[in-house]
N, C-alpha and C positions, 0 to 999 in steps of 0.2 A: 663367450659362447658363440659358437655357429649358429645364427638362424636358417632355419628348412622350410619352407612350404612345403605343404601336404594337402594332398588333393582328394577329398574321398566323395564318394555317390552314394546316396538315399535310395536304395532300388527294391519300393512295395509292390506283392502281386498286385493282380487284378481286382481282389477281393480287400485290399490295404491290410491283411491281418499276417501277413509276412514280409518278412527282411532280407533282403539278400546277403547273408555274411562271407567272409574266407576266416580258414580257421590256418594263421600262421604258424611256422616252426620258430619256436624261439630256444635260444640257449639255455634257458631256465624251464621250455617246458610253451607246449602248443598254449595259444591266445587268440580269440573273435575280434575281427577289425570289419567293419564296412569295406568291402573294394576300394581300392586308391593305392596312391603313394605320392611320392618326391616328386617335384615339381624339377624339368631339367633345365637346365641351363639355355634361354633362347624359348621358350614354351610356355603359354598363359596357362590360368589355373585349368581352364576349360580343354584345352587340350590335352593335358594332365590325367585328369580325371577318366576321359574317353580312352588315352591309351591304358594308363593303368588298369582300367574296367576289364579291356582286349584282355591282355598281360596274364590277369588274375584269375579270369572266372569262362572267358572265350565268349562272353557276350557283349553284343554292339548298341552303345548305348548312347542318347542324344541328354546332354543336360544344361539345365535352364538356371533357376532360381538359387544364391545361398539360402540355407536355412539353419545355420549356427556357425559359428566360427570358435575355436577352442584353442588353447596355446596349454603348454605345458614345456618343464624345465626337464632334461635327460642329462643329468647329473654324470652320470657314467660315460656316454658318447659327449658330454660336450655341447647338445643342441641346442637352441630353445628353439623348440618348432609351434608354428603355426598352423592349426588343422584350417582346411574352408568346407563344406560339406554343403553340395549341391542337391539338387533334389534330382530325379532322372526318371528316364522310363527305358525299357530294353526295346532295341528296336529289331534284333537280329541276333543270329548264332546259336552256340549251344554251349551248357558247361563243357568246359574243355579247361585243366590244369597245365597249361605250357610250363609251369614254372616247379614241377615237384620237389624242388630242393627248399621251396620257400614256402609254398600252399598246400598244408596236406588234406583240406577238403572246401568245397564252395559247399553253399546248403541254404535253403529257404530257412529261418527259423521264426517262430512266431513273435511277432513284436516285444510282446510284455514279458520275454527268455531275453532279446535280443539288448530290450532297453539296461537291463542285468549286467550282461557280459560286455556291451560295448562301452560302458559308463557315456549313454547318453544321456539329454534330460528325458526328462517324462514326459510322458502324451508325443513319444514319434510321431506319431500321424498328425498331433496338435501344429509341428513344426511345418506341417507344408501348409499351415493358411497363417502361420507367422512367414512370411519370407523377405529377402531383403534383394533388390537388385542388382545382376550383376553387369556390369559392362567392361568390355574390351574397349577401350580407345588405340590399340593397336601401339604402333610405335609414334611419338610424336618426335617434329621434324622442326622442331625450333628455337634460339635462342633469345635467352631474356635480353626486352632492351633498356637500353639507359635508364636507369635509376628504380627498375622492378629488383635488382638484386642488392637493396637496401644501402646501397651508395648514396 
């Protein structure tokens, strides 16, 4: 199987009692995802995320924190993908669907509709004072010396 990263964003109003979902086209029929996608080739999860958000929904958004990480097998495609789901806040722009062949609506939806549809865990809002840290160490520019590579 192909492993995918997958990059999605936690994005609560102001008031934490809504979600920001996209509602995708699927071949079997529209499905609720959190904004995100594929992680590209060359790209940390972070940048990922930020552009997918653009991509998806036409809002500019800065994000911080993991706050679950989820995997599942796609039998059918081949994948075994790997979700990371950051926590976020929008910093700019406006819905906007660049993509209507893929996204047939963005929409605020109410947490405890959203935890439903998106098979997340329970208490959303619990998961942003559970977080976990993320860091980029960028690309590192080193190789092992003598005898770290179990020689």
């Amino acid at each position: 199987m192909k492993r995918v990263d997958v990059a999605y964003v936690l994005l609560l109003d102001e008031a934490k009692e809504k979600v920001l979902v996209v509602k995708n086209i699927g071949e079997k029929g529209s499905y609720y995802t959190l904004p995100g996608g594929a992680v590209e080739e060359g790209e940390t999860l972070q940048e990922a995320a930020v552009r997918e958000v653009k991509e998806e929904t036409g809002f500019d958004v800065e994000v911080s924190r993991i706050v679950a990480v989820m995997e599942a097998f796609f039998e059918v495609r081949g994948h075994h993908a790997i979700f990371f789901i950051f926590d976020g806040e929008v910093r700019g722009g406006d819905i906007n669907i660049s993509m209507p062949e893929e996204i047939e609506e963005v929409a605020w939806m109410e947490v405890e509709e959203a935890e439903r549809y998106l098979s997340l865990p329970e208490g959303v809002k619990d998961l942003l004072l559970r977080t976990a840290p993320y860091r980029n160490w960028g690309r590192v520019q080193h190789t092992l010396s003598q005898g770290e590579d179990g020689e």
